[in-house]
C-alpha positions as CSV (number, residue, x, y, z in Angstrom):
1,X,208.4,-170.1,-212.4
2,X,209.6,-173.4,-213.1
3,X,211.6,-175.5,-210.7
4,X,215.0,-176.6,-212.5
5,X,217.4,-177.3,-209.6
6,X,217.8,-177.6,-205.8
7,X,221.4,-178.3,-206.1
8,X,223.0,-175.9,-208.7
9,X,222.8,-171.9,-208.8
10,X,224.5,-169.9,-211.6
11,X,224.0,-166.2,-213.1
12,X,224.0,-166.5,-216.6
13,X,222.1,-162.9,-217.4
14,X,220.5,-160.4,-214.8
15,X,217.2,-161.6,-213.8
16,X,217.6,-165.3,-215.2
17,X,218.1,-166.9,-212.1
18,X,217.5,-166.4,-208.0
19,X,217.2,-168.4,-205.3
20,X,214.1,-168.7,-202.9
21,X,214.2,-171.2,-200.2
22,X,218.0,-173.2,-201.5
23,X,216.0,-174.0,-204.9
24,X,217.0,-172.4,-208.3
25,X,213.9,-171.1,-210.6
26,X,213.7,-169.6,-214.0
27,X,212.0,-166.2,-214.0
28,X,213.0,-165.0,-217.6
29,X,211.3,-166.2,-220.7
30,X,213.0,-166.4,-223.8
31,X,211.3,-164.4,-227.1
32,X,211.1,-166.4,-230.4
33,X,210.0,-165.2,-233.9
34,X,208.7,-163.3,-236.0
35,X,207.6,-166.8,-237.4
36,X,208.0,-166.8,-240.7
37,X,205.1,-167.8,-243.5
38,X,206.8,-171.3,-243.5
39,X,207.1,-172.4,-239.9
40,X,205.1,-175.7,-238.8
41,X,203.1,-174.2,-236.4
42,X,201.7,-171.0,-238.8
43,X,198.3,-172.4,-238.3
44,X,198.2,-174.4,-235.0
45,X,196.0,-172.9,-232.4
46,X,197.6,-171.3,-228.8
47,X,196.3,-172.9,-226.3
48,X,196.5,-170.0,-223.9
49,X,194.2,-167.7,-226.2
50,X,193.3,-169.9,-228.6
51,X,194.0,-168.1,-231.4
52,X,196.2,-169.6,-234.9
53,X,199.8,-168.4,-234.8
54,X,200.2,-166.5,-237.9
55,X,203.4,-164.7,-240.1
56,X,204.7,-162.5,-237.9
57,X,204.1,-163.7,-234.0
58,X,205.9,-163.9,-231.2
59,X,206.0,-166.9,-229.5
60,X,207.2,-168.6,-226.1
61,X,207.6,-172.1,-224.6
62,X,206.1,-173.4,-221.2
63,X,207.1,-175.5,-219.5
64,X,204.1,-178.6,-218.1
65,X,206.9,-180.7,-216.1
66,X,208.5,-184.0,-216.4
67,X,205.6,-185.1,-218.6
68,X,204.7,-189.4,-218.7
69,X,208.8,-190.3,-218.7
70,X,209.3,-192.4,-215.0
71,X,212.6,-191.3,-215.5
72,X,212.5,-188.1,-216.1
73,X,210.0,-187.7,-213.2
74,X,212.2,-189.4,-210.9
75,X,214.7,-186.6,-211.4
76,X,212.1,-184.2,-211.0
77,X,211.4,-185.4,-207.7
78,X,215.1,-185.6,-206.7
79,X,215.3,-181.7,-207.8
80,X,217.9,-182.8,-210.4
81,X,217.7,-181.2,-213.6
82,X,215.0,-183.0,-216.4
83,X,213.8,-182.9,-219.9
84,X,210.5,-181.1,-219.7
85,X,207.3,-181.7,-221.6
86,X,206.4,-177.7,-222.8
87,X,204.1,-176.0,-225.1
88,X,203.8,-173.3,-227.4
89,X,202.0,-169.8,-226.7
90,X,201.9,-166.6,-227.6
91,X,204.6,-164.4,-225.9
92,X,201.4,-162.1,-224.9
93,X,199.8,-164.6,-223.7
94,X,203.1,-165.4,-221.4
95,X,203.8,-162.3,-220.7
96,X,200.7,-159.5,-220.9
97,X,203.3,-157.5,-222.9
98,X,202.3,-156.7,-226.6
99,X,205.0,-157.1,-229.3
C-alpha cells in the first residue's frame, strides 16, 4: 500500500482506492507489457527476483517514497501528494499471480 493522501479521497475504479484511518492508499497495481524485443529495460535485472526482463514480460512499478528530493519529502510528511522515486519488477513478483 502506498500512502498518497490524507486530505483527498476519490473512486476512480472498484478497488483503486479506500480509506483506513482518514488517509487514502493505493491497493491496485497497474499491469504493463508484453515488453516488446526493443524496450530499454529487455535486459536489466528485477530486483525483486533478480531475473532479466525479457520479450514478452509483464511488468509493474513500486513505489520507494519521496526518494533524496527535500521537497518532495516535505510533502510526504504533510500527507500531500508527491513525486515518488519507484522501481521496476516483475508483475509476479508484485503480485504472486502468473501471467
Amino acid at each position: 500500500m502506498v500512502l498518497l493522501s490524507s486530505r483527498t479521497y476519490r473512486t476512480e475504479r472498484k478497488g483503486w482506492n479506500r480509506r483506513i484511518k482518514g488517509i487514502r492508499v493505493m491497493t491496485a497495481i497497474r499491469k504493463f507489457g508484453p515488453k516488446d524485443p526493443h524496450h530499454p529495460s529487455i535486459g536489466v535485472k528485477c530486483l525483486a527476483c533478480h531475473e532479466p526482463f525479457i520479450e514478452g514480460d509483464y511488468t509493474t512499478l513500486v513505489s520507494l517514497g519521496p526518494g533524496g528530493d527535500p521537497e518532495e519529502q516535505k510533502k510526504a510528511r504533510n500527507g500531500r501528494h508527491y513525486n515518488s522515486v519507484g522501481v521496476e519488477i516483475h508483475y509476479t513478483c508484485a503480485t504472486g499471480i502468473v501471467v
